[in-house]
KEKE-3310 file (N, C-alpha, C; in steps of 0.2 Angstrom, whole numbers, plus 5000, padded with zeros to 4 digits):
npx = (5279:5267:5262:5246:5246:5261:5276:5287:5292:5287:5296:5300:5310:5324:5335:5352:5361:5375:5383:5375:5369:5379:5389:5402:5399:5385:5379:5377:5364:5356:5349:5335:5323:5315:5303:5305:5301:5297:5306:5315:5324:5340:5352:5366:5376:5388:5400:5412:5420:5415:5406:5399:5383:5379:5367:5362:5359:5345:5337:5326:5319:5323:5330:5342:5356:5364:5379:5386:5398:5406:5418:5424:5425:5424:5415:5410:5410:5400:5391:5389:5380:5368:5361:5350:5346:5346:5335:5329:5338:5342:5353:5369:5375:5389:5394:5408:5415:5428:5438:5449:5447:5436:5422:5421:5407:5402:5406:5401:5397:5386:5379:5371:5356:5346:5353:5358:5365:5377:5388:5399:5407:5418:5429:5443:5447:5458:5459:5450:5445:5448:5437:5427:5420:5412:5405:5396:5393:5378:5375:5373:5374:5388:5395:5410:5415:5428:5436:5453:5454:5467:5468:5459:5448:5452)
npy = (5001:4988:4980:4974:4956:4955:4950:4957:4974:4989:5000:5016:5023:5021:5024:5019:5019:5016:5021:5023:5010:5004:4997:4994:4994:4988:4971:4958:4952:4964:4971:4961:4962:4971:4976:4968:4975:4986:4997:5012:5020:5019:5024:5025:5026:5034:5026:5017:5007:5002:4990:4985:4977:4960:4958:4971:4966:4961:4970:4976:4984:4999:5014:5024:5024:5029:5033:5040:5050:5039:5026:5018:5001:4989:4986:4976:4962:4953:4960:4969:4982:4979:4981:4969:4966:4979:4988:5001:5009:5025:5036:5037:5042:5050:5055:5064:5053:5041:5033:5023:5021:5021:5010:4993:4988:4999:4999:4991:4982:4979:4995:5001:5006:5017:5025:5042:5051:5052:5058:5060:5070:5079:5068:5054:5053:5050:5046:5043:5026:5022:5012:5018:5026:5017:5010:5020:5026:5030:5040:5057:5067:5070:5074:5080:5084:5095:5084:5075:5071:5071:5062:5059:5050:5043)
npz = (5103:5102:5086:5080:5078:5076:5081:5086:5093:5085:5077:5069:5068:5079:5091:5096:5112:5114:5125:5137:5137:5144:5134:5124:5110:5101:5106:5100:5100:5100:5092:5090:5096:5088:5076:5058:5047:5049:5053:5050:5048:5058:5074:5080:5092:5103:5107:5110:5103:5091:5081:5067:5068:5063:5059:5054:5044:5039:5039:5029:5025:5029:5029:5032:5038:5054:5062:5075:5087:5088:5088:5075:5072:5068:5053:5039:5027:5034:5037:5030:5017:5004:4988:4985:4999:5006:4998:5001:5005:5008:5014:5023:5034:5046:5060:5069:5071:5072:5060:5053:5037:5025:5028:5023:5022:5017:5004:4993:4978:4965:4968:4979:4975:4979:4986:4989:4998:5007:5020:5029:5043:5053:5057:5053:5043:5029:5016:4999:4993:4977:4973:4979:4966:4959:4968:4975:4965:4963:4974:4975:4984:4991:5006:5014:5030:5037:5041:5040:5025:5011:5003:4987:4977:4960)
capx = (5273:5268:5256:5243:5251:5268:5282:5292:5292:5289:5299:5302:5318:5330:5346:5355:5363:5380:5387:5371:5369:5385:5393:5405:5397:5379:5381:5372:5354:5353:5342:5333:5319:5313:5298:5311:5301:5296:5313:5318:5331:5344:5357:5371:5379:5391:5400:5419:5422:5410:5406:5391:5379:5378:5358:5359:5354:5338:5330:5326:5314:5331:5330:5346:5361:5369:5383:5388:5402:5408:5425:5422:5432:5424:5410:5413:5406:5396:5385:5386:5372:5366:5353:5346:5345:5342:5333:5325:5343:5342:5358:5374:5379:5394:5398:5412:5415:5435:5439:5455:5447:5430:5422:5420:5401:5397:5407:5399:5395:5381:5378:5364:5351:5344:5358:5360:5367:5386:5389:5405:5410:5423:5433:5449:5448:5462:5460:5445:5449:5447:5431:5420:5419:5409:5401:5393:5388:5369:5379:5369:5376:5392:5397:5416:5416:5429:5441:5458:5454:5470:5469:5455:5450:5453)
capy = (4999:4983:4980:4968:4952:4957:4949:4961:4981:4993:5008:5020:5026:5021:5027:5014:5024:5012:5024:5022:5005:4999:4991:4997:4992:4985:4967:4955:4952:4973:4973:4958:4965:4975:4972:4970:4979:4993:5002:5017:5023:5018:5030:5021:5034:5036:5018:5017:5002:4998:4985:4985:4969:4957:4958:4975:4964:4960:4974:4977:4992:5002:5020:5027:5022:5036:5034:5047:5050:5034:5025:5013:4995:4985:4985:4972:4959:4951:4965:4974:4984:4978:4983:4964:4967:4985:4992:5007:5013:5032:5039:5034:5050:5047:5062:5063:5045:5038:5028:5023:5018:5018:5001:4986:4987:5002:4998:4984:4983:4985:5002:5004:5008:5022:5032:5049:5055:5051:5063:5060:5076:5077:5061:5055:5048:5055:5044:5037:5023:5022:5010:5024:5029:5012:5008:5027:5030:5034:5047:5063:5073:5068:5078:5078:5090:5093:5078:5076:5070:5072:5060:5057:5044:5045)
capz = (5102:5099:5083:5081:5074:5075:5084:5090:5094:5079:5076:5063:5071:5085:5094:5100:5113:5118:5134:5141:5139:5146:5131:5120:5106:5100:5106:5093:5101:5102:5090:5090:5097:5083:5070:5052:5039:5050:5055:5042:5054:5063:5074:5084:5096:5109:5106:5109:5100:5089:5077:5065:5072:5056:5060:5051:5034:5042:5041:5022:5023:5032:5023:5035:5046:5057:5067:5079:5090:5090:5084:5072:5074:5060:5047:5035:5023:5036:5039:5021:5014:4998:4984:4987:5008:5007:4991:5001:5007:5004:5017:5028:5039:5052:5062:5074:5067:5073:5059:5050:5033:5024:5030:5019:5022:5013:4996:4990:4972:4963:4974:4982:4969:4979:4989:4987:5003:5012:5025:5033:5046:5060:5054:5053:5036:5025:5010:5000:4990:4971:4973:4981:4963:4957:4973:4975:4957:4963:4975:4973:4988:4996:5012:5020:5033:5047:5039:5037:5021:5008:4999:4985:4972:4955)
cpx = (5273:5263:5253:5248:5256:5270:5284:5289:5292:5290:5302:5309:5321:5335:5347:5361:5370:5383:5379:5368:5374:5387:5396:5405:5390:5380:5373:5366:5353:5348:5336:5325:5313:5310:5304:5308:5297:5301:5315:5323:5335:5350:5361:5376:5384:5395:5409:5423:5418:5410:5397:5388:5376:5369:5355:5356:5349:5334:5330:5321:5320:5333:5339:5349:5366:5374:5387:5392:5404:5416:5422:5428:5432:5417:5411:5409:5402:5390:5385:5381:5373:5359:5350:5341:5342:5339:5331:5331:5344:5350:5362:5377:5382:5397:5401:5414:5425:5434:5446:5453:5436:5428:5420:5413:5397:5401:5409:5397:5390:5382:5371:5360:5349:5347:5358:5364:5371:5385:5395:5409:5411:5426:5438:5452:5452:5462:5454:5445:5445:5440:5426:5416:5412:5404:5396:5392:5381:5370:5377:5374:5383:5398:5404:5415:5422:5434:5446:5459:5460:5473:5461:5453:5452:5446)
cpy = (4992:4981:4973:4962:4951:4952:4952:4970:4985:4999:5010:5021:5025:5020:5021:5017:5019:5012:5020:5014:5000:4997:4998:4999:4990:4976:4963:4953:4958:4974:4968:4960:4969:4973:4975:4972:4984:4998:5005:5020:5019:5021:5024:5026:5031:5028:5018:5011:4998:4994:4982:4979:4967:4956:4965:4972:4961:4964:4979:4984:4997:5008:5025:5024:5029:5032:5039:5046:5040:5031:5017:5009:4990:4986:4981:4968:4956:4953:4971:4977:4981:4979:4977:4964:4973:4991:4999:5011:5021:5035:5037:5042:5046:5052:5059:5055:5044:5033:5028:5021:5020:5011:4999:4988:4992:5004:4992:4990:4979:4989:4999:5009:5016:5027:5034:5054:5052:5056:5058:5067:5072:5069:5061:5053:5054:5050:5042:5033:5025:5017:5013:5024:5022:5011:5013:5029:5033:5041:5054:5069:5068:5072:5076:5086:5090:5084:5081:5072:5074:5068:5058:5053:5049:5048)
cpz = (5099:5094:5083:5076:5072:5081:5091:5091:5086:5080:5072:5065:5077:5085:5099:5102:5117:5125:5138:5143:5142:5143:5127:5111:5105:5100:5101:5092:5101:5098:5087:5093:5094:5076:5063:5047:5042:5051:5050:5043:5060:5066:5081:5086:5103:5110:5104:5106:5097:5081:5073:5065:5063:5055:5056:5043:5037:5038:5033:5019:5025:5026:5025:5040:5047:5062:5069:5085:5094:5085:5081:5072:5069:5059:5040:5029:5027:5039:5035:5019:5007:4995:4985:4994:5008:5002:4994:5003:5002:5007:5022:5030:5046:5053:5069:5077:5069:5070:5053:5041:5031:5024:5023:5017:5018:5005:4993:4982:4971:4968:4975:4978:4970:4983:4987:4991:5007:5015:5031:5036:5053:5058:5055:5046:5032:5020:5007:4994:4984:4969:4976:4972:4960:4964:4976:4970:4956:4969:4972:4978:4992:5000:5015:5021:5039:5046:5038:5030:5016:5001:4994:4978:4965:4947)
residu = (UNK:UNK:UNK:UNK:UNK:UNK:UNK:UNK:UNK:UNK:UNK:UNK:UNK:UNK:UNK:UNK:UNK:UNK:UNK:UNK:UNK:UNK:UNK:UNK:UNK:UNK:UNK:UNK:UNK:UNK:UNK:UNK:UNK:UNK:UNK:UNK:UNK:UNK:UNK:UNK:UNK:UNK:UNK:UNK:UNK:UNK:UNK:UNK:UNK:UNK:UNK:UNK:UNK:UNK:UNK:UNK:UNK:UNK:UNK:UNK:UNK:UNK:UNK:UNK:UNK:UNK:UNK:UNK:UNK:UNK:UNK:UNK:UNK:UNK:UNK:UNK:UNK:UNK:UNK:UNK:UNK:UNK:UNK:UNK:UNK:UNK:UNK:UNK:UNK:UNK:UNK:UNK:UNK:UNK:UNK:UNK:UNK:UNK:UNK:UNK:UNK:UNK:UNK:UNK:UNK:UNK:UNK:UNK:UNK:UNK:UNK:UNK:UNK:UNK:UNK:UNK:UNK:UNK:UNK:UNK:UNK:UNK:UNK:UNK:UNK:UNK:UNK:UNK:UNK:UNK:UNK:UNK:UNK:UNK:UNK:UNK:UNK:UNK:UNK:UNK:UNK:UNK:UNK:UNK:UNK:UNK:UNK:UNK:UNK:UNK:UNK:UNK:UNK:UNK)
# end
């Protein structure tokens, strides 16, 4: 839909479905398209080598990012969440997620003012570093499900 006055396309929630688009990843215009203080959701699926698009600090309204059967490749500092960029950020869920490490992108410091909800099931993640503990101190609920997690912080 496109509103009066606006730009781009406004949507509460979109699946950026990667198989279906051909790419292996969300290529960097993916979501240029999209009005930035309407989207409260975003699910990124089916993405065999993906790399979070440094455009996710854009979008400041941004209540949720899902990632779903996909192998994660990089999430970094140049596409980080922060309480600056993303004050309304409520939850990160990553199901059936291949990744070798918790990314860079989701342990910044300050935390994120108003997260409450981690959701990591089906992973590969066996360790989570000792910065979880400061970077997720608004952490209400934090789910591993379905992990070879073995190792945890302190």
């Amino acid at each position: 839909m496109h509103p009066w006055f606006a730009q781009n396309y406004s949507c509460a929630v979109i699946k950026y479905n990667c198989h279906a688009q051909g790419n292996t990843s969300a290529p960097s215009g993916a979501l240029d398209w999209l009005e930035r203080e309407a989207l409260r959701t975003i699910v990124f699926m089916h993405c065999s080598a993906f790399i979070m698009p440094e455009s996710i600090q854009e979008f400041s309204s941004l209540m949720g990012i899902e990632l779903w059967n996909t192998t994660l490749v990089q999430w970094g500092e140049e596409s980080a969440l922060s309480n600056d960029l993303h004050p309304m950020m409520l939850f990160i869920i990553m199901g059936y997620v291949n990744m070798t490490e918790v990314p860079a992108g989701i342990l910044r410091s300050p935390p994120l003012a108003r997260i409450t909800d981690l959701e990591f099931t089906h992973t590969n993640l066996t360790a989570l570093p000792d910065s979880v503990a400061e970077s997720w101190s608004n952490v209400e609920v934090l789910y591993i499900e379905h992990s070879q997690l073995d190792q945890f912080f302190e």
